[in-house]
N, CA, C and O atoms as a printed pandas DataFrame, in Angstrom:
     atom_number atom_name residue_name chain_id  residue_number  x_coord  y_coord  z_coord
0              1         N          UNK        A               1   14.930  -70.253  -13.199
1              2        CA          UNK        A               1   14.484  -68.963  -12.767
2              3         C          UNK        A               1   12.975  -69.044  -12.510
3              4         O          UNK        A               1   12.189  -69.663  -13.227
4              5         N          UNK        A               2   12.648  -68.332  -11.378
5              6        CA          UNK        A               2   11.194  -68.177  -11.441
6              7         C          UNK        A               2   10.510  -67.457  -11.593
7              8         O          UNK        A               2   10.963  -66.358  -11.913
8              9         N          UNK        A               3    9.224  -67.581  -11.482
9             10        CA          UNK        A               3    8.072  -66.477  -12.177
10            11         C          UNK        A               3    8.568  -64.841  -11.579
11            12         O          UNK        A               3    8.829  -63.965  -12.404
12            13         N          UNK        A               4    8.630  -64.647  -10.524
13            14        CA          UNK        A               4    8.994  -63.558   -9.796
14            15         C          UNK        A               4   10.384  -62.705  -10.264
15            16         O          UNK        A               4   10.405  -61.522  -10.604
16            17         N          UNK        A               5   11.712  -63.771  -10.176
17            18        CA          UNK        A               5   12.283  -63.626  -11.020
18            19         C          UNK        A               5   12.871  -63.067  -12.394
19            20         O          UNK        A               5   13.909  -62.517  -12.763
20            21         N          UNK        A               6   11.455  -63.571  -13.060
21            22        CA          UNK        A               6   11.705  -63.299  -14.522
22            23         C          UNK        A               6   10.901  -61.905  -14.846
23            24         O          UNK        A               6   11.232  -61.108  -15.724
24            25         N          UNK        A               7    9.610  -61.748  -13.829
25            26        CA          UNK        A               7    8.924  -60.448  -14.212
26            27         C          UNK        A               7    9.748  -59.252  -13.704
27            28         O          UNK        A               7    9.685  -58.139  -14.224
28            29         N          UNK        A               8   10.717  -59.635  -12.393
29            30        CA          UNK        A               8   11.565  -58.394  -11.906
30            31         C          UNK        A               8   12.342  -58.120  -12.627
31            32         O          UNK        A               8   12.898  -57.144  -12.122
32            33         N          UNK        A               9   12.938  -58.405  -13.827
33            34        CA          UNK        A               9   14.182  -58.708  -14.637
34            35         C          UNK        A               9   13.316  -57.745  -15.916
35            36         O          UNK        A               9   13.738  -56.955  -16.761
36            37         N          UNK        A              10   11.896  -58.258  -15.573
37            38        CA          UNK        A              10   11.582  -57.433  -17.298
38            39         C          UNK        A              10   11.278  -56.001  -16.921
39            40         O          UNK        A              10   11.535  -55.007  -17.600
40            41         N          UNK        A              11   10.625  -56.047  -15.601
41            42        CA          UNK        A              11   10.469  -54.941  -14.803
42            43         C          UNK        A              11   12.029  -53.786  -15.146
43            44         O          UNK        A              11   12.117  -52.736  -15.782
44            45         N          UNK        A              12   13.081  -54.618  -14.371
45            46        CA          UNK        A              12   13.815  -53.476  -14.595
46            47         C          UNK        A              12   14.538  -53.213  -15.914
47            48         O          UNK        A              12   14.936  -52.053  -16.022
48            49         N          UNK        A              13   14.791  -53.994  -16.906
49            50        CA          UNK        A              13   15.229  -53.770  -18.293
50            51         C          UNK        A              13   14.108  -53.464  -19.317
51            52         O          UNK        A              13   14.419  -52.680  -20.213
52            53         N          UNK        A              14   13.230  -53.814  -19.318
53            54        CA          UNK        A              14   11.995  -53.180  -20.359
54            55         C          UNK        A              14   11.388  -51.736  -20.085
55            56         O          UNK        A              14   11.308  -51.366  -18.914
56            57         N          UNK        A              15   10.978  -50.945  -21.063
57            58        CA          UNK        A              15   10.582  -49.368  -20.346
58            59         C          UNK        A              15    8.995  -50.131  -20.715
59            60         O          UNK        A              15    8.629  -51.078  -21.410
60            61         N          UNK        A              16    8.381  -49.194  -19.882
61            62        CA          UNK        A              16    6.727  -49.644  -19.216
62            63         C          UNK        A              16    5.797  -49.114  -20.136
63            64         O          UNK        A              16    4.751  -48.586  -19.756
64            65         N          UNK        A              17    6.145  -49.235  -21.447
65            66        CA          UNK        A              17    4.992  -48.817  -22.149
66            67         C          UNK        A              17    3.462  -49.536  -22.610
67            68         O          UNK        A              17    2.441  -48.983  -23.019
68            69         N          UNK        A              18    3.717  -50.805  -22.396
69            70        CA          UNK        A              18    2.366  -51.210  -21.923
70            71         C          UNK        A              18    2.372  -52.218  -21.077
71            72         O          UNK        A              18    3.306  -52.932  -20.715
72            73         N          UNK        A              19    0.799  -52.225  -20.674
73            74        CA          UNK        A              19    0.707  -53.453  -19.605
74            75         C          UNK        A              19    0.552  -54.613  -20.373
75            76         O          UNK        A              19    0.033  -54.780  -21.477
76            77         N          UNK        A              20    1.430  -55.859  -19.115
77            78        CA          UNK        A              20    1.150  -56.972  -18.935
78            79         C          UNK        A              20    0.753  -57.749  -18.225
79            80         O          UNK        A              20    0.672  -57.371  -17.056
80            81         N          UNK        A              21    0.237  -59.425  -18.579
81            82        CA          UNK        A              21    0.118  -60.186  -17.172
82            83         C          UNK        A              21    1.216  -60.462  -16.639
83            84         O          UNK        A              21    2.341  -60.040  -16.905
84            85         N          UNK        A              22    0.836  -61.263  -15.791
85            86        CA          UNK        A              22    1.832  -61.524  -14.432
86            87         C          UNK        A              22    2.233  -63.132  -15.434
87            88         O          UNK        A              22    1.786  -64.128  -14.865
88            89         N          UNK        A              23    2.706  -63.323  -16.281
89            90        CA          UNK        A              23    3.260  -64.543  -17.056
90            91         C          UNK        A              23    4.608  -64.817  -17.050
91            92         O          UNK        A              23    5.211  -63.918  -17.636
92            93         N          UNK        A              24    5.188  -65.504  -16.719
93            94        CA          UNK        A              24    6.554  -65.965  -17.237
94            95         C          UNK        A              24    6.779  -67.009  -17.978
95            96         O          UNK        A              24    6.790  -68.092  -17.393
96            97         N          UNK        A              25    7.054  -66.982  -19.665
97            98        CA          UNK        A              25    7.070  -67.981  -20.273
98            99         C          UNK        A              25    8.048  -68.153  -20.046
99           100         O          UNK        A              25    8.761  -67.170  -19.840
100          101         N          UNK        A              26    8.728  -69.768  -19.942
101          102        CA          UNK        A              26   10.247  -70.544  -20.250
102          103         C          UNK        A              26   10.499  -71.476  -21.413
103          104         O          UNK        A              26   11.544  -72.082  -21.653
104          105         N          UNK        A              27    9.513  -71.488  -22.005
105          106        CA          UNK        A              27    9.738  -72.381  -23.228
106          107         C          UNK        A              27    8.665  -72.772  -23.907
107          108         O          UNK        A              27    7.714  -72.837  -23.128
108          109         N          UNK        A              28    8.402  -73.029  -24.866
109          110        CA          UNK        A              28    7.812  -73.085  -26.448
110          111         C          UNK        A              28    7.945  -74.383  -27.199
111          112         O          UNK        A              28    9.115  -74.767  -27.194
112          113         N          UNK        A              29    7.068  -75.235  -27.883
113          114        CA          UNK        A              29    7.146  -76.255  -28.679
114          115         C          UNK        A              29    5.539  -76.169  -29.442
115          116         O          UNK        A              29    4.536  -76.380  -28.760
116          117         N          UNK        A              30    5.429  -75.779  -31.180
117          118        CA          UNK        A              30    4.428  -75.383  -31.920
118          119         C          UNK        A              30    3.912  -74.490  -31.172
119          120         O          UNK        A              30    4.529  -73.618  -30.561
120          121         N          UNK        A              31    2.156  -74.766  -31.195
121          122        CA          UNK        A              31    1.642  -73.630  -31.061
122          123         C          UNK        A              31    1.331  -73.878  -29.255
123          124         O          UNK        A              31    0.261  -73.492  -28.784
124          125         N          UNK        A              32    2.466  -74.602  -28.308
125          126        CA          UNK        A              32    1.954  -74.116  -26.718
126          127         C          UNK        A              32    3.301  -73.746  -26.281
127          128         O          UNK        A              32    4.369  -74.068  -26.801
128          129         N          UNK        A              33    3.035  -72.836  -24.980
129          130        CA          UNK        A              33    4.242  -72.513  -24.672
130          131         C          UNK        A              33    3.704  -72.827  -23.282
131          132         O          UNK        A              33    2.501  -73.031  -23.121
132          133         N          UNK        A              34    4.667  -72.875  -22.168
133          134        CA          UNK        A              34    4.910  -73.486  -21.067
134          135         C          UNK        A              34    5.614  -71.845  -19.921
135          136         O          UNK        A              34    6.430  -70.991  -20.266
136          137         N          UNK        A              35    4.824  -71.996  -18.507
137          138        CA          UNK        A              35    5.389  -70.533  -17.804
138          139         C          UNK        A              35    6.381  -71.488  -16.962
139          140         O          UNK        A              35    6.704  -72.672  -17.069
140          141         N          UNK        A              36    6.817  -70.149  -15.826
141          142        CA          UNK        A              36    8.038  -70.796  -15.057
142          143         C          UNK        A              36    7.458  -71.602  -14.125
143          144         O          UNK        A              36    8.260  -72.025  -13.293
144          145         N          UNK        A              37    6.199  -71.995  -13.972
145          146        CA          UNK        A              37    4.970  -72.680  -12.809
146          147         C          UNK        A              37    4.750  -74.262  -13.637
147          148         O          UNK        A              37    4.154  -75.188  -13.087
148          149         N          UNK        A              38    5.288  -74.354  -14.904
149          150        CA          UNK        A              38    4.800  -75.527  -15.158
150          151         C          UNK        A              38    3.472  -75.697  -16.125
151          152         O          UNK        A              38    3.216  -76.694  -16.800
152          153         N          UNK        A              39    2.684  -74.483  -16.030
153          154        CA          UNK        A              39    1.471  -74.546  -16.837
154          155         C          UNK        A              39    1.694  -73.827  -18.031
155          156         O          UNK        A              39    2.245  -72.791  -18.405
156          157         N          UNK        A              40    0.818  -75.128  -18.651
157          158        CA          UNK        A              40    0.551  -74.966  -20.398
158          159         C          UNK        A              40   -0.132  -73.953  -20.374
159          160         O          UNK        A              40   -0.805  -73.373  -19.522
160          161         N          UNK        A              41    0.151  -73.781  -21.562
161          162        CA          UNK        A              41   -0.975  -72.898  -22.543
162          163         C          UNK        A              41   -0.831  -72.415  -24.322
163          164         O          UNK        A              41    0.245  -72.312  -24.910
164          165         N          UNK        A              42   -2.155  -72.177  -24.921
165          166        CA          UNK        A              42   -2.084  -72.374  -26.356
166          167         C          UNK        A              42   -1.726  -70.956  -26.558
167          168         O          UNK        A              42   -2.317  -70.054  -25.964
168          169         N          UNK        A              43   -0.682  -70.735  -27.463
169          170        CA          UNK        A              43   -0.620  -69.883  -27.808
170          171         C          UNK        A              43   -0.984  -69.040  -29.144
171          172         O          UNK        A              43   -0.266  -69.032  -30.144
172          173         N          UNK        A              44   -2.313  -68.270  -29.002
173          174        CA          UNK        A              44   -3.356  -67.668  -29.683
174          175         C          UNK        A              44   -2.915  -66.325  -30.080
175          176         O          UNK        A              44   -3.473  -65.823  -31.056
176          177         N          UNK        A              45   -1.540  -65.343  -29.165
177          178        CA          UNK        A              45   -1.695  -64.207  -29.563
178          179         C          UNK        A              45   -0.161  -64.315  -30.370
179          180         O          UNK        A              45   -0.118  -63.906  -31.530
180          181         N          UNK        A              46    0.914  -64.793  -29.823
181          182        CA          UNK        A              46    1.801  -64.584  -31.023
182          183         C          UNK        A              46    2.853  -63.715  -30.374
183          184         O          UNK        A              46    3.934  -64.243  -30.111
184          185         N          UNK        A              47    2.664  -62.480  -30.097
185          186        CA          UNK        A              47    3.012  -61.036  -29.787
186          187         C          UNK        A              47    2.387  -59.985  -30.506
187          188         O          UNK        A              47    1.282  -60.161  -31.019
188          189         N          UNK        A              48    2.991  -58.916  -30.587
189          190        CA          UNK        A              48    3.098  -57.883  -31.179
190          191         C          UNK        A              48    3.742  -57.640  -32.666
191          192         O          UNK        A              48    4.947  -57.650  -32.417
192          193         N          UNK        A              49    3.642  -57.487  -33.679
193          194        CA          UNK        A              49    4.358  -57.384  -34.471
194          195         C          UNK        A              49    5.261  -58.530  -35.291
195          196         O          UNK        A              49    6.316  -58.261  -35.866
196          197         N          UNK        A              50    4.796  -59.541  -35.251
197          198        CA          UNK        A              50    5.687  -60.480  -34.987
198          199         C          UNK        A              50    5.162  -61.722  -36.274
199          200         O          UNK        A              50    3.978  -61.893  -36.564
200          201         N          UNK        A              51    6.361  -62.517  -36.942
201          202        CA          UNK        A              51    5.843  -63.872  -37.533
202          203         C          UNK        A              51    5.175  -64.798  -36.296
203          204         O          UNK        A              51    5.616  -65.000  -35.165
204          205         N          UNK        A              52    4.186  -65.190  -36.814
205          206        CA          UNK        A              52    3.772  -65.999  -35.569
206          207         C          UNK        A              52    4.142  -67.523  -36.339
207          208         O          UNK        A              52    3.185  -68.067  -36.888
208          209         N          UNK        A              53    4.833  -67.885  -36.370
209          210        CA          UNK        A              53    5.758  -69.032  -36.950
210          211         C          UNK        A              53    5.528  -70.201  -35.752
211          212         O          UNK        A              53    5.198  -71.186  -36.412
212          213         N          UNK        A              54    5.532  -70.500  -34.678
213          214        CA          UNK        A              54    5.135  -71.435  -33.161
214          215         C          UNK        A              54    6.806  -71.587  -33.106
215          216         O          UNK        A              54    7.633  -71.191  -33.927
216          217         N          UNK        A              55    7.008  -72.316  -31.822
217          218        CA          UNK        A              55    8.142  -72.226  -31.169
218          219         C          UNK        A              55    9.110  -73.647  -31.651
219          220         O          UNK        A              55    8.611  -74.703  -32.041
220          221         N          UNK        A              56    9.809  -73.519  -31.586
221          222        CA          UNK        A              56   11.042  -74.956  -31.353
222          223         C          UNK        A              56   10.946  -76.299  -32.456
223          224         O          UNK        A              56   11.111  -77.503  -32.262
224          225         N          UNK        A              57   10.543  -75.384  -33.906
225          226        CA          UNK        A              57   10.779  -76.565  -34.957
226          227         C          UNK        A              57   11.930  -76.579  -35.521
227          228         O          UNK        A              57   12.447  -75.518  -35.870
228          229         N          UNK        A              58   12.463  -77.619  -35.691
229          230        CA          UNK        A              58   13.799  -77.511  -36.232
230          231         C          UNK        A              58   14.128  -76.662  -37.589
231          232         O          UNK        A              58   15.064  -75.896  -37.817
232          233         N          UNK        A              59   13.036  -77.063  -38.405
233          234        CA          UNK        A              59   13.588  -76.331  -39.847
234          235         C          UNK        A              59   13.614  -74.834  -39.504
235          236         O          UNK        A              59   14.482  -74.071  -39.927
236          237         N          UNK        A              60   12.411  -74.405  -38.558
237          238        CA          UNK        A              60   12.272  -73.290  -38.734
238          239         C          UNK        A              60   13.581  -72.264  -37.273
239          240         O          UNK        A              60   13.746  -71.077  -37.555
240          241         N          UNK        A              61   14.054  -72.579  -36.441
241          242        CA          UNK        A              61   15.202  -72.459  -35.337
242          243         C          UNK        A              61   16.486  -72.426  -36.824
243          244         O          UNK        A              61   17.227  -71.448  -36.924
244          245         N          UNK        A              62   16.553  -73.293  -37.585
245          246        CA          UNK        A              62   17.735  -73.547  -38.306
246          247         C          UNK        A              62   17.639  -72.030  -39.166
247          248         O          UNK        A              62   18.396  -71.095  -38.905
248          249         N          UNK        A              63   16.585  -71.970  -40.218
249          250        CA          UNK        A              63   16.424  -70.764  -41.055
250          251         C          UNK        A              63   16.764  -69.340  -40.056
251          252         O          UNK        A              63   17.541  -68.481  -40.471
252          253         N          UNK        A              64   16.229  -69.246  -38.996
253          254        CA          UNK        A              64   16.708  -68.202  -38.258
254          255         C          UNK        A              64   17.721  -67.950  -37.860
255          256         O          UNK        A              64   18.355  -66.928  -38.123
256          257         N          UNK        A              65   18.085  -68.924  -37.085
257          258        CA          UNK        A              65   19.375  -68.892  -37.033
258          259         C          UNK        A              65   20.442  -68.145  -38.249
259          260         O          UNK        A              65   21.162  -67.184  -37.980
260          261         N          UNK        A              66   20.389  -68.631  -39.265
261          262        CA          UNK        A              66   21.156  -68.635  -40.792
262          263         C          UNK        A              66   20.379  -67.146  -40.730
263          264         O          UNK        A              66   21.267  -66.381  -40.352
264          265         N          UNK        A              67   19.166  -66.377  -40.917
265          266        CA          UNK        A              67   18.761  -65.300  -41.016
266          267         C          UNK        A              67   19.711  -64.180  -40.429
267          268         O          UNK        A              67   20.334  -63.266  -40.971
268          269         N          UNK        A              68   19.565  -64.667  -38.893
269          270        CA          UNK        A              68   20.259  -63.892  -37.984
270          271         C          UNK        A              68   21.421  -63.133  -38.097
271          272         O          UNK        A              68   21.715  -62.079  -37.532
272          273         N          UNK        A              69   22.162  -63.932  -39.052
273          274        CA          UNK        A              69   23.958  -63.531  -39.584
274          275         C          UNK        A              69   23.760  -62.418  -40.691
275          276         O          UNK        A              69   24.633  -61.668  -41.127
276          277         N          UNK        A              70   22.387  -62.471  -41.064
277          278        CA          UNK        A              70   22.106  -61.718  -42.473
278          279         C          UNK        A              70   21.677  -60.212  -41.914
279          280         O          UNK        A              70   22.482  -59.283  -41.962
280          281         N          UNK        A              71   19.948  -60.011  -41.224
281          282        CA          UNK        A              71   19.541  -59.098  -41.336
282          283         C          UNK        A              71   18.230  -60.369  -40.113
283          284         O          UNK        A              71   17.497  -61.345  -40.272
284          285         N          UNK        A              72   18.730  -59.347  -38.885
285          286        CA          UNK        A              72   17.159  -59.505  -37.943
286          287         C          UNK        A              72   15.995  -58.938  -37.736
287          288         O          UNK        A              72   15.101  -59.458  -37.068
288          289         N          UNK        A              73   15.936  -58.047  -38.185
289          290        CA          UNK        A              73   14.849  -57.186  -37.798
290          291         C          UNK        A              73   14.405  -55.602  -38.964
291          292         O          UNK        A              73   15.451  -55.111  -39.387
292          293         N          UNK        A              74   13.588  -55.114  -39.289
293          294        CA          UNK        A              74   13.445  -54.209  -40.047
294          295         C          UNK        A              74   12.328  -53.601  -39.787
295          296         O          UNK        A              74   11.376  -54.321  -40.089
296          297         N          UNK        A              75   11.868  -52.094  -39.151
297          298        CA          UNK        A              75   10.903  -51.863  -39.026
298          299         C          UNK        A              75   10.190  -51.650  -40.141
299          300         O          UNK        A              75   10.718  -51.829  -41.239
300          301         N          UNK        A              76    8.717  -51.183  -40.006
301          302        CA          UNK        A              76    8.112  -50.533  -41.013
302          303         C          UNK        A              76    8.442  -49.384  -41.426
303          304         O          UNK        A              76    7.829  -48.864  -42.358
């Protein structure tokens, strides 16, 4: 999928409550993640709300996984 692609997709399923860049990430390994263009980058912000745990370690994909069956999410 490509960059265009992936922002029209968030475009129409996400409601517009805040702005973003024009980014399409496709994948994650520690702390860089990779857009649909091929270019790196470090990833410094994490998201919103979020464990900032980095992307695609095994122990940590496995624990979630196993989480997932339990309890995903809990607001404040």
């Amino acid at each position: 999928m490509n960059r265009n692609e992936i922002i029209g997709l968030f475009e129409k399923y996400v409601m517009p409550t805040y702005g973003r860049y024009p980014l399409a990430f496709v994948r994650g390994k520690g702390a860089r993640v990779w857009d649909a263009d091929g270019k790196e980058y470090l990833d410094f912000g994490g998201g919103i709300a979020v464990n900032v745990l980095g992307h695609s370690h095994p122990a940590i994909t496995e624990a979630l996984a196993k989480q997932s069956q339990v309890l995903i999410h809990t607001s404040n």
